[in-house]
C-alpha positions in Angstrom: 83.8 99.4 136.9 84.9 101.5 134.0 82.6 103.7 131.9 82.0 102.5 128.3 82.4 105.7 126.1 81.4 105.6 122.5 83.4 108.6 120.6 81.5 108.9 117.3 83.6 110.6 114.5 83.9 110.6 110.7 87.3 111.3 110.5 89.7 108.6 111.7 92.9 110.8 113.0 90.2 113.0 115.4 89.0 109.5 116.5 91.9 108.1 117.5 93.7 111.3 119.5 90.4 111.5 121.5 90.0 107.8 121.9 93.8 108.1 123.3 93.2 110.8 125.3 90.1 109.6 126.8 91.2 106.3 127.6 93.7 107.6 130.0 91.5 109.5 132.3 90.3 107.1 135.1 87.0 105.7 134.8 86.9 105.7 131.3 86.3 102.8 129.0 86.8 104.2 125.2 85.7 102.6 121.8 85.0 104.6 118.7 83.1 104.7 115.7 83.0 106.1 112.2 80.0 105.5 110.9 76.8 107.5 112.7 74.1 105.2 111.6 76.2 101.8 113.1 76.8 104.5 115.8 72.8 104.8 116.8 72.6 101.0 116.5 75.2 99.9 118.8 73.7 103.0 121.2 70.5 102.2 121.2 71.6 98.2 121.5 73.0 99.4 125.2 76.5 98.9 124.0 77.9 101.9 126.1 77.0 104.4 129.4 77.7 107.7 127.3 78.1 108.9 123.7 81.0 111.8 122.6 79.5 112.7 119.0 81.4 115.5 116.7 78.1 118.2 115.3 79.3 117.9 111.6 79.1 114.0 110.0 77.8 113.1 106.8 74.3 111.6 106.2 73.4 112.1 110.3 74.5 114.7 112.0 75.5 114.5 116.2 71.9 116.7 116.7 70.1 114.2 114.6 72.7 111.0 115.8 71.3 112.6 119.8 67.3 112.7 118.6 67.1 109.1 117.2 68.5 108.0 120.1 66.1 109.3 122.2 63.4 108.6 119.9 64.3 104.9 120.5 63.7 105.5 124.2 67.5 105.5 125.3 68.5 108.1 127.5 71.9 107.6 127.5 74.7 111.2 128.5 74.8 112.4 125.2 77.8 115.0 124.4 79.0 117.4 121.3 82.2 117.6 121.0 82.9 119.9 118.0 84.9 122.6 116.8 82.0 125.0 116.9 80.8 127.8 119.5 78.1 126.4 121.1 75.7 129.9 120.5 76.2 129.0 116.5 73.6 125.8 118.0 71.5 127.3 119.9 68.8 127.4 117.5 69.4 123.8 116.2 67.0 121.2 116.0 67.3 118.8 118.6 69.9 120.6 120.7 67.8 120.4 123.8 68.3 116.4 123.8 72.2 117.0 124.0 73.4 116.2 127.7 76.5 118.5 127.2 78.6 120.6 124.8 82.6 120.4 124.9 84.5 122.7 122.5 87.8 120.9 120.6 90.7 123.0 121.2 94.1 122.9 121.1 96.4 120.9 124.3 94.8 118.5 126.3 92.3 120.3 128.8 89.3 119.7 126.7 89.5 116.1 127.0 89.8 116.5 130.7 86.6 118.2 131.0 84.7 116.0 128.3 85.7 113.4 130.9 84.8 114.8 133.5 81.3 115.9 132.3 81.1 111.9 131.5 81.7 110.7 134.9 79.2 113.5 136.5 76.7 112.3 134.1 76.4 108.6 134.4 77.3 109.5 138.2 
């Protein structure tokens, strides 16, 4: 049975090459989603076994995206996936909820380890 992967992302073109590239690594069931507040609903709602959030969104951040997720009890693998060096969130609010941190780059090999990360997490 495949994992279901929510990739939450305000910008459509990032969405979609993850979304592609996710969906071909084995194991991996991939939808996506734009908004971060339908985002927390349909996570909290059980509608997936992992979340891929980018840090920097509009109106909720990934950080605060991660926290009211917990705060509604689900304890679902949580990862960042962002364009950002992980020490410039060290000091964030509500980093210690995130399950892991995967740095967008160039070529493909970060979406091999983002899946990988996934599968050793809901393992």
């Amino acid at each position: 049975m495949a994992i279901e992967v929510l990739v939450v992302d305000e910008e459509a073109d990032v969405l979609d090459i993850t979304e592609t590239f996710l969906d071909r690594q084995d194991g991996l069931s991939v939808t996506s989603e734009m908004d971060p507040e339908r985002a927390a609903e349909r996570i909290i709602d059980g509608e997936c076994d992992a979340v891929v959030s980018d840090l920097t969104m509009p109106d909720l951040n990934g950080l605060e995206l991660c926290q009211r997720v917990r705060e509604a009890g689900r304890e679902v693998p949580f990862f960042l996936f962002t364009g950002r060096d992980e020490t410039e969130i060290d000091d964030s609010p509500g980093k210690e909820c995130v399950t892991g941190f995967v740095r967008k780059g160039t070529g493909t090999e970060q979406y091999e380890t983002l899946a990988e990360n996934i599968r050793n997490a809901v393992a």
